[in-house]
C-alpha positions as CSV (number, residue, x, y, z in Angstrom):
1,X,-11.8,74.3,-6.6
2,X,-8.3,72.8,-8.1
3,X,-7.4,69.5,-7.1
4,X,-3.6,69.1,-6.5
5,X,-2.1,66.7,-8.6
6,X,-0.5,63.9,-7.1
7,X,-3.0,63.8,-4.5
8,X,-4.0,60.2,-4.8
9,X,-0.7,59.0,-5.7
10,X,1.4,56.4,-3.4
11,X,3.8,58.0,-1.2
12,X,7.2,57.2,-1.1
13,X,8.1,54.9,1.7
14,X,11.4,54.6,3.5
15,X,13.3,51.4,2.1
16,X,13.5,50.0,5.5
17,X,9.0,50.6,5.6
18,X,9.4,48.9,1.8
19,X,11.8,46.1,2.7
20,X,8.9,44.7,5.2
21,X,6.1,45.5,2.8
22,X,7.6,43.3,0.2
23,X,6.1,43.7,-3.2
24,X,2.2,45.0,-1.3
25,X,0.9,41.7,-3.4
26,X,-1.3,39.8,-0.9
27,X,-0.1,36.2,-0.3
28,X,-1.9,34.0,-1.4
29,X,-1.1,30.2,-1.9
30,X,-1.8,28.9,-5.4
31,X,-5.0,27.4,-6.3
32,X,-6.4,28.0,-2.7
33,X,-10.4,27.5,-4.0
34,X,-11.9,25.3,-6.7
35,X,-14.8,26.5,-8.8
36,X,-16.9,23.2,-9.0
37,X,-18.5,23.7,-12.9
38,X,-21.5,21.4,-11.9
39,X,-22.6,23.3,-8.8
40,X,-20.9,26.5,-9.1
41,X,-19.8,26.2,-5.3
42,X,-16.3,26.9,-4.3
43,X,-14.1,24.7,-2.2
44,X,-10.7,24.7,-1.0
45,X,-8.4,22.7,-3.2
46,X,-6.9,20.8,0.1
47,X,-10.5,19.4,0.9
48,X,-10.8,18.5,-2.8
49,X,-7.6,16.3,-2.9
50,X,-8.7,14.8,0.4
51,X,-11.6,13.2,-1.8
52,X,-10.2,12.3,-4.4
53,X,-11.3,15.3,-6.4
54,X,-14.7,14.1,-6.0
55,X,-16.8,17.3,-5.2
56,X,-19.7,17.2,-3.0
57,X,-22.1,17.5,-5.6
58,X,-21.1,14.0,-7.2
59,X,-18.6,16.5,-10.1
60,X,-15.6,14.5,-11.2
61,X,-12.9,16.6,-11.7
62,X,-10.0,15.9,-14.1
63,X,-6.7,13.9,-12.6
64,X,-3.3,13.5,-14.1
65,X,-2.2,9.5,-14.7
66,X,0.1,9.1,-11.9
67,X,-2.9,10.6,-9.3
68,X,-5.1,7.4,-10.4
69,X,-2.6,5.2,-10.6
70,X,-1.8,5.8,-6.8
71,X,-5.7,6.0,-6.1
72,X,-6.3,2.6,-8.1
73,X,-3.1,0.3,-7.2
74,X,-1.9,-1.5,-4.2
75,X,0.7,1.0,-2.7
76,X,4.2,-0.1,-4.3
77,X,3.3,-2.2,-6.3
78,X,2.7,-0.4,-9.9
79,X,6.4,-0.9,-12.4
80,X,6.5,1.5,-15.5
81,X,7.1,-0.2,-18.7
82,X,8.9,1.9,-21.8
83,X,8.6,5.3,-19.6
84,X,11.2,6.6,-22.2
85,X,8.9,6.4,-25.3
86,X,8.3,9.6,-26.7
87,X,6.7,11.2,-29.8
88,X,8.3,12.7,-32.5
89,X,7.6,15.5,-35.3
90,X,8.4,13.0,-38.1
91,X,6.0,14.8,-40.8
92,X,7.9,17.8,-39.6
93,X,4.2,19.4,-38.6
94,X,4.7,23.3,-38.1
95,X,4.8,24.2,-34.4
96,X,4.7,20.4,-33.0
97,X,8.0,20.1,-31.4
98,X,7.2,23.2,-29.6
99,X,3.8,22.2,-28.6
100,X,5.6,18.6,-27.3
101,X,8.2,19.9,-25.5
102,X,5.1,22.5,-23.5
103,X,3.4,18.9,-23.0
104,X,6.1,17.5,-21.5
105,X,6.9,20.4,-19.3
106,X,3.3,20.7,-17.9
107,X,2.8,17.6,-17.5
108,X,5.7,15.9,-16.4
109,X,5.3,12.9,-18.5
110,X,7.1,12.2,-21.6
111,X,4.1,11.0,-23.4
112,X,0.0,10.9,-23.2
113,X,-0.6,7.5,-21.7
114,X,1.0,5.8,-18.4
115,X,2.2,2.1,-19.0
116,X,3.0,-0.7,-16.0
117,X,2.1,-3.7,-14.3
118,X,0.1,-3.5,-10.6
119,X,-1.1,-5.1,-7.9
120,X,-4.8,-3.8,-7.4
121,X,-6.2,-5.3,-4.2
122,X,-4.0,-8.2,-4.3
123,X,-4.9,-8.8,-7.6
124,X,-1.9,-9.0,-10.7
125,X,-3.0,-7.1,-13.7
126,X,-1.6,-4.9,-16.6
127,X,-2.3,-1.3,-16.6
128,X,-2.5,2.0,-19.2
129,X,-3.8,5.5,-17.7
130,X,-3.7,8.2,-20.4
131,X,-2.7,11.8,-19.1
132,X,-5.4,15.1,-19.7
133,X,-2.4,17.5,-19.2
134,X,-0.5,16.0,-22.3
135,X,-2.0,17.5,-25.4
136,X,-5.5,16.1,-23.9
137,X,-4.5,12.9,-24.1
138,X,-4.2,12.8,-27.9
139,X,-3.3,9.5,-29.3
140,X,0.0,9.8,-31.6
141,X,1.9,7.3,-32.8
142,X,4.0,6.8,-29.9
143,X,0.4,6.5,-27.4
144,X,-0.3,4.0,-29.6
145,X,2.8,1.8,-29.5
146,X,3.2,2.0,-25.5
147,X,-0.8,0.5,-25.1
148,X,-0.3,-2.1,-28.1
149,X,3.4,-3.2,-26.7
150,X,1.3,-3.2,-22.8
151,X,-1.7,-5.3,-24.6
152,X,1.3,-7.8,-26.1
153,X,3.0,-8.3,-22.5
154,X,-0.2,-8.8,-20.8
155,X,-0.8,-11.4,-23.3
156,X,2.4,-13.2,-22.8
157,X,2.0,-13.0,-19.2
158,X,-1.5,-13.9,-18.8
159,X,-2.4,-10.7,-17.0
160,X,-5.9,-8.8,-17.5
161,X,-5.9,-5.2,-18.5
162,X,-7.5,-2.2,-17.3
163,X,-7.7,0.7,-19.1
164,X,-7.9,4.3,-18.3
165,X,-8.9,6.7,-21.1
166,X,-8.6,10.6,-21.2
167,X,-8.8,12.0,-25.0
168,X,-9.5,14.7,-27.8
169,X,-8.7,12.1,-29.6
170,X,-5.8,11.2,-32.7
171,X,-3.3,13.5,-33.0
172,X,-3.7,15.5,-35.6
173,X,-0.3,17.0,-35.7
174,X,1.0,13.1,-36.8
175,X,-2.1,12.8,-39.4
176,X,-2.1,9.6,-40.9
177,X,0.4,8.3,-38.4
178,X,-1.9,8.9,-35.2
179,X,-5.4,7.3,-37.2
180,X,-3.1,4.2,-37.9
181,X,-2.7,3.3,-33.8
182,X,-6.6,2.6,-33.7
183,X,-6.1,-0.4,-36.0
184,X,-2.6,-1.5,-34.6
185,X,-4.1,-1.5,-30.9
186,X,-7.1,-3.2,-31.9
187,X,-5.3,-6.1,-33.0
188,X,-3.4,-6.4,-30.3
189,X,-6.3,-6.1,-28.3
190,X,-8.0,-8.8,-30.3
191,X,-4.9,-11.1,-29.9
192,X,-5.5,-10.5,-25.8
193,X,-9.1,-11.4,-26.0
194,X,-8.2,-14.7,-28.1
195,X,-6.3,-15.6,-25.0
196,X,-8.7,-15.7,-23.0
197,X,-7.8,-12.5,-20.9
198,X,-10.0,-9.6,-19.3
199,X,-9.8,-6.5,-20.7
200,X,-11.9,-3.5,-18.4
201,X,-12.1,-0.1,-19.8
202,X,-13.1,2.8,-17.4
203,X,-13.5,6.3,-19.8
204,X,-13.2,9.7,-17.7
205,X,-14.4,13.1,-19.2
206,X,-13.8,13.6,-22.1
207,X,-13.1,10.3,-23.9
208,X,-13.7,11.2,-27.5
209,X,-12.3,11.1,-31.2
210,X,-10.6,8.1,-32.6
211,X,-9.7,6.9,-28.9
212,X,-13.2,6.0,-28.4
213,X,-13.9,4.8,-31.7
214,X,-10.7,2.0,-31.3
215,X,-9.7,0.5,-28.0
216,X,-11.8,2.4,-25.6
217,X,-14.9,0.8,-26.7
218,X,-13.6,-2.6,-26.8
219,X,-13.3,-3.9,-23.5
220,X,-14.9,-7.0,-21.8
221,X,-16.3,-4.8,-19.7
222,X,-17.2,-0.6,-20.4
223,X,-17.2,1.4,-17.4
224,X,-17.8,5.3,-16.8
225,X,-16.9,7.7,-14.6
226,X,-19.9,9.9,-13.3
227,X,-20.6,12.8,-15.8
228,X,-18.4,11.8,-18.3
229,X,-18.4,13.1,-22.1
230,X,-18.3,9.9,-24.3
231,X,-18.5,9.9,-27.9
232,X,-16.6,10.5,-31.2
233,X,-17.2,13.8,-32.6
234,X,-18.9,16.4,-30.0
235,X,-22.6,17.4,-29.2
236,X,-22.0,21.1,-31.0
237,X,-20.8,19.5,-34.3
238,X,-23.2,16.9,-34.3
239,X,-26.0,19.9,-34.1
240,X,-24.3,22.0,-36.4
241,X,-24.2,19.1,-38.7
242,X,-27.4,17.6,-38.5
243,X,-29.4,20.7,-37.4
244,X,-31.2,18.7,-34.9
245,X,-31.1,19.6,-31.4
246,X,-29.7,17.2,-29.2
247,X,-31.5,16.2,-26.1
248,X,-30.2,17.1,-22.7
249,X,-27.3,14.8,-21.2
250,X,-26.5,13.8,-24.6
251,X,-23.1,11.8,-24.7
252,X,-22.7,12.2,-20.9
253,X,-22.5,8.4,-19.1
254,X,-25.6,8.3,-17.5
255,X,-27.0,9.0,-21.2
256,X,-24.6,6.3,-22.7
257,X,-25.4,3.6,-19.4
258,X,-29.1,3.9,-20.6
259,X,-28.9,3.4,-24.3
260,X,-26.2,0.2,-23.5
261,X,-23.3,1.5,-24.4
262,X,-21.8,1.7,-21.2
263,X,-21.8,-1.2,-18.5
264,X,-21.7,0.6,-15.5
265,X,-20.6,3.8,-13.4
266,X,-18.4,3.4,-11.1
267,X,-17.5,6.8,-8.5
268,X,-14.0,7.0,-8.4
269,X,-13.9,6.6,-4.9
270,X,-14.9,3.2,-5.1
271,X,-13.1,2.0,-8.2
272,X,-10.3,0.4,-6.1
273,X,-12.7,-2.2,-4.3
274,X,-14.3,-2.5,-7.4
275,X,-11.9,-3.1,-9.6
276,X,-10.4,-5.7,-7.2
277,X,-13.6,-7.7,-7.3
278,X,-13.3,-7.8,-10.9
279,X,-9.9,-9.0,-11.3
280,X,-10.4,-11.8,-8.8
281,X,-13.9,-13.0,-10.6
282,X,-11.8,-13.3,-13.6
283,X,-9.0,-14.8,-11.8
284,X,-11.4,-17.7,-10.3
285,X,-13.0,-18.3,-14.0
286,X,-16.0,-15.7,-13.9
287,X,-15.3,-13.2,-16.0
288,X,-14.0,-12.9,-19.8
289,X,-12.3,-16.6,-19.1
């Protein structure tokens, strides 16, 4: 039997019928669920936000700067510092300004790392966040002045520093440029801890690369998000290096808290209270004083 062509094709609707069917794409707000990559459930996103992008399951997901600035400060309180600081393509790296101006666009900063003063349950303190959604987080040279010129002003001012990291590490777009920040913020960070001032570093997934070999291992006190990938060059190169295979957890926080490279893991719903305790123990002589 023939079949009549065009039999399954769509007819052709009045424009007045196509006017109310719009474009017959299904409307559907963006990023309705969330995949959780721990325990493979899907929630809506709404709920997500709600706890802090905490799943269930105890999964940490990812947050830009300004999120955990507003879920770690005293509401009001937090003042930017050099907010115009931005890199720059001085070795004239192929593609870079490109790839910076993207960064900028998606993330909505103007550089990989948030600077300011806070207030953090009543407590003063000085404050760098780095940003996932800029290049990873990659330190350049510019990520590197904003946290050395923070370390200097907390310093002057007597504040304690906390410290959010994020990072695939230095940037390897400013080569020798991004490697020299890990020695630059050092010493500033050295300078702060000759002063007698608290420095607290809390590393989120992943904090790697040059970033964890320089001021994100350097605090007072080391602190971890849940789950969090911690360490300098990653599991799969260290196997395909050594040709040893690595045990499960490897590099993950709760891996890193029980060989004693980590200090403690705090949820990141309870960092705020936390965090607060910590300030005022240094305040009243307890801690790094």
């Amino acid at each position: 039997m023939a079949i009549k062509r065009g039999l399954f094709r769509k007819p052709n609707l009045p424009p007045e019928i196509q006017a109310l069917a719009g474009d017959g794409q299904p409307d559907v707000p963006e990023r309705l669920m969330t995949a959780c990559p721990s325990c493979k459930a899907a929630h809506f996103s709404e709920d997500l936000d709600k706890a802090d992008r905490v799943c269930p399951c105890g999964h940490h997901f990812r947050i830009g700067a300004r999120r955990r600035v507003t879920l770690l400060c005293d509401e009001g309180t937090f003042t930017e510092r050099d907010a115009g600081f931005t890199s720059v393509n001085a070795l004239e790296f192929p593609d870079y300004d490109r790839k910076l101006a993207h960064a900028r666009k998606s993330s909505g900063e103007n550089e990989a790392v948030l600077c300011g003063t806070a207030q953090i349950g009543g407590e003063p303190a000085a404050l760098f966040v780095m940003e996932p959604s800029f290049m990873m987080g990659s330190m350049g040279s510019m990520v590197g002045e904003k946290i050395t010129r923070l370390f200097e002003c907390a310093t002057d001012l007597r504040l304690p520093v906390l410290g959010c990291t994020v990072s695939g590490g230095a940037r390897m777009q400013e080569g020798m440029l991004s490697l020299l920040q890990m020695a630059k913020v050092s010493g500033a960070v050295k300078r702060h801890s000759d002063a007698g001032l608290l420095y607290a570093a809390l590393l989120t997934d992943p904090t790697t690369g040059g970033v964890t070999a320089s001021f994100a291992m350097e605090g007072d006190l080391t602190l971890a998000e849940p789950g969090a990938l911690i360490g300098f060059a990653g599991p799969r190169v260290i196997e395909q290096t050594t040709r040893v295979k690595l045990p499960a957890g490897f590099q993950r926080a709760e891996f890193l808290l029980q060989k004693g490279f980590v200090d403690a893991i705090v949820d990141r719903r309870e960092q705020r209270p936390y965090f607060a305790k910590l300030l005022r123990l240094h305040r009243e002589g307890g801690v790094g004083s």
